[in-house]
C-alpha positions in Angstrom: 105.1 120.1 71.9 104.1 121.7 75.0 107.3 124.8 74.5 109.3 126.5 72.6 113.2 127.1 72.3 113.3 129.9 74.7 110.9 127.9 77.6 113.3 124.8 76.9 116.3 126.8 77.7 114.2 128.3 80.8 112.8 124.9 82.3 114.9 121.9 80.9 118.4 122.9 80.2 121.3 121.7 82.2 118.8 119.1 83.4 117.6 115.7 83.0 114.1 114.1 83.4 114.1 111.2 86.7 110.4 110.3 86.8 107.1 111.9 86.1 103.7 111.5 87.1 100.3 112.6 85.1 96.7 114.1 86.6 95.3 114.2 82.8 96.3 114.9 79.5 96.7 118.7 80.0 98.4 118.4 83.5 101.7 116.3 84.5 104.7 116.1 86.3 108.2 116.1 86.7 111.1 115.4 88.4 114.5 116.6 87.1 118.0 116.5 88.1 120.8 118.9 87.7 123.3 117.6 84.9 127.0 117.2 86.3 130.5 116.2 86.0 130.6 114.9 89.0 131.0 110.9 89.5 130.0 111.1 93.2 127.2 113.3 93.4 129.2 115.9 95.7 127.6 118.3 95.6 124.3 116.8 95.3 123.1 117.6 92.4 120.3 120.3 92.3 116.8 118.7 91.7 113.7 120.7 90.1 109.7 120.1 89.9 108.5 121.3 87.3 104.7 121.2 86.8 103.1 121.4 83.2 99.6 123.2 82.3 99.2 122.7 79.0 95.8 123.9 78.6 97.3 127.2 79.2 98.6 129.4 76.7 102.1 129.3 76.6 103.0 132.7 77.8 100.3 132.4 80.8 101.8 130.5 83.4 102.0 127.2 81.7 104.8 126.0 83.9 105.3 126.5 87.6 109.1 125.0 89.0 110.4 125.2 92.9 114.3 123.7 92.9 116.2 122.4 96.0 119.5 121.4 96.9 118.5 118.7 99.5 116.7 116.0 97.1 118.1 112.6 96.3 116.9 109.8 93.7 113.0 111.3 94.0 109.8 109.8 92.7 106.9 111.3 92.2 103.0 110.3 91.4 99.8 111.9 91.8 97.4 111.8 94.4 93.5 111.9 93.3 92.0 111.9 96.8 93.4 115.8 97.5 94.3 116.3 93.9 97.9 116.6 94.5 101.6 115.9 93.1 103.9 114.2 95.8 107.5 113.3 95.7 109.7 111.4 98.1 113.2 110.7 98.1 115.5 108.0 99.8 115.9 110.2 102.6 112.1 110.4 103.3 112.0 113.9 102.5 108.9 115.1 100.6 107.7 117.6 98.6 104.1 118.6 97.9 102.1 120.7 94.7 98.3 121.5 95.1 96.5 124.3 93.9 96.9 126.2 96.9 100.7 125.7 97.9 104.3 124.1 96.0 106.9 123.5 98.8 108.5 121.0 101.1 106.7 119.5 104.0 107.8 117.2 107.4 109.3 114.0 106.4 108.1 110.8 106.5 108.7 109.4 110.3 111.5 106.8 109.7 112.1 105.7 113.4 113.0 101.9 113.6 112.0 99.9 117.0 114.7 98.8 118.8 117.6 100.2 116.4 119.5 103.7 115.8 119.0 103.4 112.2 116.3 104.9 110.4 114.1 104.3 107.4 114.2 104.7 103.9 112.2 105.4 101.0 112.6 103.5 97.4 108.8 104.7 95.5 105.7 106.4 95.8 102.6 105.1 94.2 99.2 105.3 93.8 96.1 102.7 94.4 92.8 104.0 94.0 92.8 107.4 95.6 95.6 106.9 98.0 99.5 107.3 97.9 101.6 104.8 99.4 105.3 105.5 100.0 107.4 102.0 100.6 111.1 101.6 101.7 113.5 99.6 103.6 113.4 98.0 105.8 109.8 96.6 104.6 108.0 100.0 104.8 104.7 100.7 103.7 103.0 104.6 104.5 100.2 105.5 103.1 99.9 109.2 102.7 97.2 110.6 105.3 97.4 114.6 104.5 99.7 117.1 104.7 102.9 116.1 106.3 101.0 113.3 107.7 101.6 109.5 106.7 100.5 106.4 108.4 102.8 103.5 108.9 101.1 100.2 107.7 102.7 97.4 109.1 99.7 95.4 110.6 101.3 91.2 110.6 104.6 92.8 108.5 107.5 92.4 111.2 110.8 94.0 110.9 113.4 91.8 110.0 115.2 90.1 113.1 118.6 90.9 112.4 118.0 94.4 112.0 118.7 94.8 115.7 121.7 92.1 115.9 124.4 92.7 117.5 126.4 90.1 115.1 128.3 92.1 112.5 127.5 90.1 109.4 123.5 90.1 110.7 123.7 93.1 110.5 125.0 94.1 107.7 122.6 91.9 105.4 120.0 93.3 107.0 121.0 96.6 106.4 121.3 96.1 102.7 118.4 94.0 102.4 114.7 94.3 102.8 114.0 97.2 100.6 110.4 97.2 99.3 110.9 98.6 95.4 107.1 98.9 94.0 103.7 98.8 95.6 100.4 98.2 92.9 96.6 97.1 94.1 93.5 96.4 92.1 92.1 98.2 95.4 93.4 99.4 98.5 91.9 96.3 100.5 93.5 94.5 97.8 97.7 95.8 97.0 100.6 94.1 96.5 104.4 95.0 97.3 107.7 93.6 96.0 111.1 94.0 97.1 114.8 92.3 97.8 115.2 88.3 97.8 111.9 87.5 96.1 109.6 89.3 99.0 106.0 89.3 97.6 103.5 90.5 100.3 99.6 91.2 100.0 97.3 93.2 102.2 94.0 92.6 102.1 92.9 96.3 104.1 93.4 94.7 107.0 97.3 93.1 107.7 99.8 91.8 105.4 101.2 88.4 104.4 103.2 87.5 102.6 103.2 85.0 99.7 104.8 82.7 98.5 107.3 83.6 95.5 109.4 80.8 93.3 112.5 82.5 92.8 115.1 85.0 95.4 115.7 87.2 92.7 115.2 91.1 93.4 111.6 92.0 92.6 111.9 95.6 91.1 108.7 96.2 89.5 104.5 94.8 90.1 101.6 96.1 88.4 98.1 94.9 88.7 96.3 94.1 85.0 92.9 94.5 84.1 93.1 90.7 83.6 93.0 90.1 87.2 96.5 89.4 87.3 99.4 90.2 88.7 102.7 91.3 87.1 105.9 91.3 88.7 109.8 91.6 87.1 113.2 90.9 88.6 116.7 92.3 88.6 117.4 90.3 85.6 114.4 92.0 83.5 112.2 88.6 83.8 108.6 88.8 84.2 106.3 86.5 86.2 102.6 86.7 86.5 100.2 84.9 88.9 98.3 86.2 91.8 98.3 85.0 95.2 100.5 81.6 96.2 100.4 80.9 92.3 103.1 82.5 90.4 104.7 81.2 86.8 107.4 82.6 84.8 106.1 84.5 81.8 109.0 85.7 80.3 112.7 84.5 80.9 115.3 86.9 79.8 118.8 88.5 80.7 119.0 92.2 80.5 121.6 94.3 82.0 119.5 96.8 83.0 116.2 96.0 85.2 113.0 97.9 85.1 112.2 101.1 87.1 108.5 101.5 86.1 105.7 98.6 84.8 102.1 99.4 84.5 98.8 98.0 82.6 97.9 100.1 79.5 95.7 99.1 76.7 95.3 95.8 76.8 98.9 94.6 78.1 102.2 95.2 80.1 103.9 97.9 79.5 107.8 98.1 81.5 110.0 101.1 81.1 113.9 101.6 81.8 116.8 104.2 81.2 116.9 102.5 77.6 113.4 103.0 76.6 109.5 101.2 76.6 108.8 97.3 75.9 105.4 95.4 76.0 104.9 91.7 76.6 103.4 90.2 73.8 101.9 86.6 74.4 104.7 85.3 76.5 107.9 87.8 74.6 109.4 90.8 75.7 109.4 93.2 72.9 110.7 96.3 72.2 107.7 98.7 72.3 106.1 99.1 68.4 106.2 103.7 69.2 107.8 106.7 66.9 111.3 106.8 67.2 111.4 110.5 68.3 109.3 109.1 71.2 111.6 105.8 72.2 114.4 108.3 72.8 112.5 110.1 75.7 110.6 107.2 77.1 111.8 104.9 80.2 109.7 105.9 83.4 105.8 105.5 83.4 102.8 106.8 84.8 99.3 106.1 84.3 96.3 108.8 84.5 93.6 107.9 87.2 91.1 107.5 84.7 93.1 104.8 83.2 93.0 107.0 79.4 96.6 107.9 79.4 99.8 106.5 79.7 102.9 109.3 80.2 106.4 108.1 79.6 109.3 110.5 80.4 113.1 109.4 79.5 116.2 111.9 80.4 115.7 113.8 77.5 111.8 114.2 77.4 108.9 113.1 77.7 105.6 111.4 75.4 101.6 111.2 75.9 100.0 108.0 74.8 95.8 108.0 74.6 95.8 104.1 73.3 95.4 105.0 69.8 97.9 108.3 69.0 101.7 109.2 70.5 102.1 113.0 71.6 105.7 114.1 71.9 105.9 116.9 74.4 109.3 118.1 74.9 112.6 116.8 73.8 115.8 118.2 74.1 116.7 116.7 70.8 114.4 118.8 69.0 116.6 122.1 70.6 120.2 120.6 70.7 
């Protein structure tokens, strides 16, 4: 594992893992929250970013950690293009970690036409070199440099009733049109899915969107080395198609959906608070890993170079390189 005892109880303790995000095998990420009795999240729990060096001895700076106060549900991911960690929470706040600075930076503009509301953000992911935030109400930034992010909304118009004046308009579209997952097999190229079966594509220049055969809430879309594209529901369903031409791959009811879904050796892999499952043929199965692994897996992250696959669960987190499972901290190994 990458620490000991004493560097668990320094990093990890009185904390849980949220998400993670990986640069390579020796570096990745993490987002994690305080631990707390409290049912309503008042105070807001604390949340901490730790980053992990594990190339370095362990007594040599192996770990670096800034904590705030002001984070909510915050997602991470890694940016290639200025080789950098980013995280974003609902409130559009973001925080940054290069090799030259760790700290927060300007939000994300969340200004909506026409309204007194104001944006926010669900995910942050990455396709090709870039970083792409996305939100409610159908907001797309991609990340342009330091406290800098470009709105792309190019033929992707605010829903109408955003700016009703009718009290049930409003209201649904207040609590509908959240984007939840961006993936591209380029960036002239990305897909993004969201509330009431929205499925849009940009193809580098404007967005449109396409046509989806069920209203369900899209949580998850990844983009396969097949040349297809993956896309689950609320209900833990998976569909696959591309374009206007979508079919149900795998039918299922789970009570929890998925929060992460990415292409990994050869198939689909879709992560949730309960653990890792691959689609096998046109089945949902539990993922064939160590148990020591399963009980720290759930969110997932892909390396750049496509070599790795990181899973983190509350507890922990594992390293996958296709062919052998690293387990590199658990808090069941201290408890």
């Amino acid at each position: 594992m990458i620490l000991d005892r004493e560097h668990w109880e320094r990093h990890c303790a009185g904390y849980t893992v949220y998400d993670c995000a990986i640069m390579d095998a020796a570096r990745t990420f993490y987002v994690m929250v305080e631990s707390t009795d409290s049912p309503h999240r008042d105070p807001l729990p604390r949340t901490r970013f730790l980053f992990a060096r594990a190339d370095r001895p362990l007594d040599q700076k192996r770990f670096v950690r800034s904590e705030f106060g002001n984070f909510g549900f915050t997602e991470i991911a890694y940016g290639p293009l200025a080789v950098e960690f980013v995280a974003v929470d609902t409130g559009r706040q973001v925080f940054s970690y290069d090799r030259s600075r760790a700290g927060q930076e300007a939000d994300i503009p969340g200004e909506l036409p026409s309204t007194t509301l104001l944006a926010a953000t669900s995910k942050i992911a990455r396709v090709g070199q870039s970083l792409y935030a996305v939100g409610w109400p159908r907001r797309v930034y991609r990340r342009a440099g330091l406290s800098s992010w470009a709105l792309l909304d190019s033929g992707m118009p605010l829903p109408k009733k955003l700016s009703s004046t009718h009290g049930d308009a409003r209201i649904e579209a207040q609590t509908n049109y959240t984007f939840n997952d961006l993936a591209g097999f380029s960036e002239t190229d990305m897909y993004v899915v969201g509330d009431a079966g929205e499925v849009w594509r940009f193809d580098g220049a404007r967005w449109g969107r396409r046509a989806f055969p069920t209203n369900q809430r899209l949580c998850t879309v990844a983009c396969g080395a097949d040349g297809k594209v993956y896309v689950t529901t609320q209900t833990g369903s998976v569909w696959v198609g591309r374009g206007d031409a979508w079919k149900l791959l795998v039918d299922v009811e789970r009570s929890v959906p998925f929060r992460d879904s990415a292409w990994f050796a050869g198939k689909l892999w879709c992560g949730s608070d309960y653990g890792l499952w691959t689609v096998e043929g046109d089945e949902l199965a539990k993922a064939d890993i160590p148990s020591e692994v399963f009980l720290v897996s759930g969110r997932i992250d892909v390396s750049p170079d496509g070599g790795q696959l990181l899973t983190a669960g509350a507890q922990g987190a594992a390293l996958f390189d296709g062919a052998r499972w690293e387990l590199l901290f658990s808090s069941h190994e201290f408890a």
